[in-house]
Structures are given as C-alpha cells and as structure tokens.
C-alpha positions in Angstrom: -59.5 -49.4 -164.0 -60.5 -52.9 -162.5 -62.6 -52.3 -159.2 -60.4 -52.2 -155.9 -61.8 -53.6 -152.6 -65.2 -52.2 -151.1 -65.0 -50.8 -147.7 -66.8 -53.0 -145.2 -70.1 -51.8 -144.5 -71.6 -50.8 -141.3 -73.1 -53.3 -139.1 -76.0 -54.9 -139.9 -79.2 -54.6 -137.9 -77.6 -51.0 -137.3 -81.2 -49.2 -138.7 -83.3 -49.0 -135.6 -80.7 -47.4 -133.2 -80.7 -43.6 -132.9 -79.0 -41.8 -135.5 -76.6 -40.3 -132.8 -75.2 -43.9 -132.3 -74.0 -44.5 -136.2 -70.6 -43.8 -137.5 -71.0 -41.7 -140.7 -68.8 -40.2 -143.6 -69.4 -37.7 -145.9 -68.2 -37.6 -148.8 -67.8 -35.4 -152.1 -65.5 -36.3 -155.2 -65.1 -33.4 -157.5 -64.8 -34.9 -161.4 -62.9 -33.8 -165.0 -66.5 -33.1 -166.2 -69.9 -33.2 -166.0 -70.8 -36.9 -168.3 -70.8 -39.1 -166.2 -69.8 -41.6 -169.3 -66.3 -39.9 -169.5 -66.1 -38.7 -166.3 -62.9 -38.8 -164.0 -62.4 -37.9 -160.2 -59.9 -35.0 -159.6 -60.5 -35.0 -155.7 -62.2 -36.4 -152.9 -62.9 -35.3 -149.6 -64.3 -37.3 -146.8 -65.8 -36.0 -143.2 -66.7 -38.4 -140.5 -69.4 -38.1 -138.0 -69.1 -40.1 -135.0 -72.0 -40.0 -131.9 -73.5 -37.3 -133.4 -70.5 -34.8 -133.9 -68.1 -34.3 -136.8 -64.9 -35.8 -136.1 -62.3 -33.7 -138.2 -59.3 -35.1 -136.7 -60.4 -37.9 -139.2 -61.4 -35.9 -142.4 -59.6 -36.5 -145.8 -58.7 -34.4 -149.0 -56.9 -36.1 -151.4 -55.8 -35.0 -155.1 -55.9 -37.4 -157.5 -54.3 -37.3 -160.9 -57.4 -38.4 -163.9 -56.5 -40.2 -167.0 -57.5 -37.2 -168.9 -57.3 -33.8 -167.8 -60.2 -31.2 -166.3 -62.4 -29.6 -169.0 -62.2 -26.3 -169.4 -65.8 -25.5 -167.4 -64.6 -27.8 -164.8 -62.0 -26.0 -163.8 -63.5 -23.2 -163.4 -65.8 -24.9 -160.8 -63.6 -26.5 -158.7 -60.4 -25.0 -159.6 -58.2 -27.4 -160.1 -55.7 -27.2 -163.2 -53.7 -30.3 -164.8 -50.8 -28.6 -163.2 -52.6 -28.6 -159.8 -52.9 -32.1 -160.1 -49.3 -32.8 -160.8 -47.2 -35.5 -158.6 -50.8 -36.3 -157.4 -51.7 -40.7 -157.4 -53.6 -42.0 -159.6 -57.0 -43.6 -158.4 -55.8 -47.1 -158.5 -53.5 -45.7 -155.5 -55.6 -43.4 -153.6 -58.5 -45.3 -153.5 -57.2 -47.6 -150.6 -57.3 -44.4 -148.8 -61.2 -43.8 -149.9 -61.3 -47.2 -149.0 -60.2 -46.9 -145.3 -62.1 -43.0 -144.8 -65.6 -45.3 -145.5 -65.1 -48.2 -143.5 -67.9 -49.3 -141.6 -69.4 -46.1 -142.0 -72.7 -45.5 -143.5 -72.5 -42.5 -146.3 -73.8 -38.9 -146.6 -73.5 -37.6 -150.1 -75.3 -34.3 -151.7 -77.1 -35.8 -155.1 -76.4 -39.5 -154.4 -76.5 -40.4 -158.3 -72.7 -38.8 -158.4 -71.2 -40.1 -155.8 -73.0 -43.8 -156.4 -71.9 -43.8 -159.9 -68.2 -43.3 -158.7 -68.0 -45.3 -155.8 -69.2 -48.6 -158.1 -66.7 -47.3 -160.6 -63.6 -47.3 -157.9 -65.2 -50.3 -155.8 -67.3 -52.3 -157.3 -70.7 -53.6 -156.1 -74.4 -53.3 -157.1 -76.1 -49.8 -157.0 -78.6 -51.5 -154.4 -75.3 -52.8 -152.2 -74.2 -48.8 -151.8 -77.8 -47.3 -151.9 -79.0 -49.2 -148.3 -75.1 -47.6 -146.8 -76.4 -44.1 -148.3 -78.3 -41.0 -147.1 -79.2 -38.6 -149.9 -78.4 -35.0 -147.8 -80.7 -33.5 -150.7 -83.2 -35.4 -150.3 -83.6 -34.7 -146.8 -83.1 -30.9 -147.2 -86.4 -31.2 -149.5 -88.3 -32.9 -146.9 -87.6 -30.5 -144.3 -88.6 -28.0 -146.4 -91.4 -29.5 -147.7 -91.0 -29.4 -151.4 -92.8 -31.7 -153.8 -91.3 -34.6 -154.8 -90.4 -33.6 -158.4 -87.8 -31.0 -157.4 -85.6 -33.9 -156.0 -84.9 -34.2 -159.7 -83.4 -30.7 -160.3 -80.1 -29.9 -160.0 -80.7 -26.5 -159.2 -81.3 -27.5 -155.5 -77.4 -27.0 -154.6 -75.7 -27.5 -151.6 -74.7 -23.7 -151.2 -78.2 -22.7 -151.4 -79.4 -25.1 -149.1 -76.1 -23.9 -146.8 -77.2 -20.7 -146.8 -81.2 -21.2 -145.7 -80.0 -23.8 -142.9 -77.2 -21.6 -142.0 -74.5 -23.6 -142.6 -71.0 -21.9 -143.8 -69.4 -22.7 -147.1 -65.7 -21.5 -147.1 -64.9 -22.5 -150.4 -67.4 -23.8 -152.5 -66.8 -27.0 -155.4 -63.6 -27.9 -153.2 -64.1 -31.1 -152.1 -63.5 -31.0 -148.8 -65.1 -28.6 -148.1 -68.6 -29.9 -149.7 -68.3 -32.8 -147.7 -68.0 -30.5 -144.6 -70.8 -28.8 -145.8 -72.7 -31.9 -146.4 -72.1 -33.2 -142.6 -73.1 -30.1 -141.2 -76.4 -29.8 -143.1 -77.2 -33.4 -142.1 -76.5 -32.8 -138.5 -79.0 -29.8 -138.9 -81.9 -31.9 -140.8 -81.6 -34.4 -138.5 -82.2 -33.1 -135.7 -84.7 -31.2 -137.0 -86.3 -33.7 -139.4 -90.1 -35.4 -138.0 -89.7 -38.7 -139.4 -92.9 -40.1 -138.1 -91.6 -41.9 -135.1 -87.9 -42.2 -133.5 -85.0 -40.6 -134.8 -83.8 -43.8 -135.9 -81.2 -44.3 -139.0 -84.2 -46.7 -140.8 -86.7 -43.5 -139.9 -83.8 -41.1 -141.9 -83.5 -43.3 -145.1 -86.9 -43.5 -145.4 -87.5 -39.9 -145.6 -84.5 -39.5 -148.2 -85.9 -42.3 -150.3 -89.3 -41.0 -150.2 
C-alpha cells in the first residue's frame, strides 16, 4: 500500500505553552497480529483532547477490512472476526479519515512503537517526523510511578493495569476506541499530576516520556 498523505502537524513553536492549550488525539489501532512484519490494522479509534478536556463529539472508530484476515489469538483479543469486518474499507480508503481525526494535533498513543510503526506504514514519514508529534502515555505512567527505566521495555505494563491504579474505567478492553479513551483519560490524569521539573509545558511532558 503506497503511503497516503500525512496529517499536518501541530504548530510549531507549540512546546513551551501549557499543556491545557494543545489540541491532542489519542489514538489506538487494533492489528491482524502481533508481528509487526505481517501485521495489518483491523480498527482504529481516535479521541481528541482540546483545552484540556476530551472532546467526544469528535472521537472516531472505524472498521477496516486487512488484506489478510485476524489470527486466531487476535481475535480473541480484540474480538473482531473476518465476518465482523465485512463491507468494512480498506485502509487505502479509511485512512483519509485517520488523516483528518490527527490533523494538527499532537499524538497520545499507549506503547508508541505500535502505533509509530503504523502510522509511517499508512502515512509515510521518518520515525523522528512522528516521534516530536508523540507522547508515549506509558511512559509517563512509569514516571509517575516511579519505576526504573528498564520496565519501559516490558509489555507487561498495560493500559488496563495502569487504568485500574489511576482509576480510570475500561469498558471494554482491546476495542479500539475504547483504548484510546482510556489512553486520554490516563494522560489527562498524569498530567496533571506529573512534576516535570518546571511548568507544565508540552516540551516539559515529552521530556519526561522520552526519558
């Protein structure tokens, strides 16, 4: 699949204003597999913050039909069978609608090498070009709680889990939508709750999930 069109970025010069003053999205893409090699995205969802408060009037779930179908342990993650996916597009015709949901936004994602490694897929672009627009959710959720910087490479730290110690709800876990829900509300919690050393700027936040 030849890369479609990135979504603008956000505006530049955008990292020492207060977090509350950036337009987010959050996003989660639920996948045929997990190798990222052979990989293909079944769903997307995408939850927009904007001044500080999720804006679900804007959210997006959308189905998307792969190339090949949902292994077997897949679908019983997220759920969704080849006949679920049925009548859905394919990516080459729902990513305009990704395309749109990201626009000018910067990006919250839970375990950014995922959702990087689909977004240059559908998109395009270098891995640097989509990592300054990103906030790693998971990364931040380890530097609130102050774990060592090794655990940021275990998958065991999932998004429920972390739900569930913040006190976030998860409705229905591995659908898409929800995630990215889940995702905006844990960052809205970390965020505020985060000491990044100085301001609660956006440049102070990507630091501490880079770090």
């Amino acid at each position: 699949m030849p890369p479609g069109t990135v979504a603008p970025s956000p505006p530049t010069g955008s990292g020492a204003r207060s977090w509350r003053q950036v337009e987010f999205a959050a996003l989660d893409f639920e996948t045929t597999g997990l190798d990222l090699r052979t990989d293909e995205v079944v769903s997307f969802g995408v939850v927009p913050i904007t001044h500080g408060r999720i804006a679900m009037r804007g959210a997006v779930h959308q189905l998307v039909a792969p190339p090949v179908p949902p292994s077997p342990r897949s679908q019983t993650i997220h759920q969704l069978r080849p006949q679920d996916l049925a009548g859905a597009p394919d990516l080459v015709h729902a990513r305009e609608r990704l395309r749109e949901s990201l626009e000018g936004r910067f990006l919250l994602v839970w375990f950014a090498e995922i959702e990087l490694h689909f977004l240059r897929q559908i998109f395009g672009g270098s891995a640097r070009r989509w990592r300054r627009r990103t906030i790693d959710v998971r990364n931040l959720a380890i530097a609130f709680e102050g774990q060592p910087r090794e655990r940021r490479q275990q998958r065991g730290y999932a998004l429920s889990a972390s739900a569930e110690r913040h006190g976030v709800p998860v409705a229905d876990a591995h659908d898409a939508l929800d995630d990215a829900l889940v995702t905006a509300q844990l960052f809205l919690v970390l965020a505020t709750g985060l000491r990044t050393g100085g301001q609660a700027s956006l440049r102070n936040l990507r630091r501490t999930a880079a770090t």
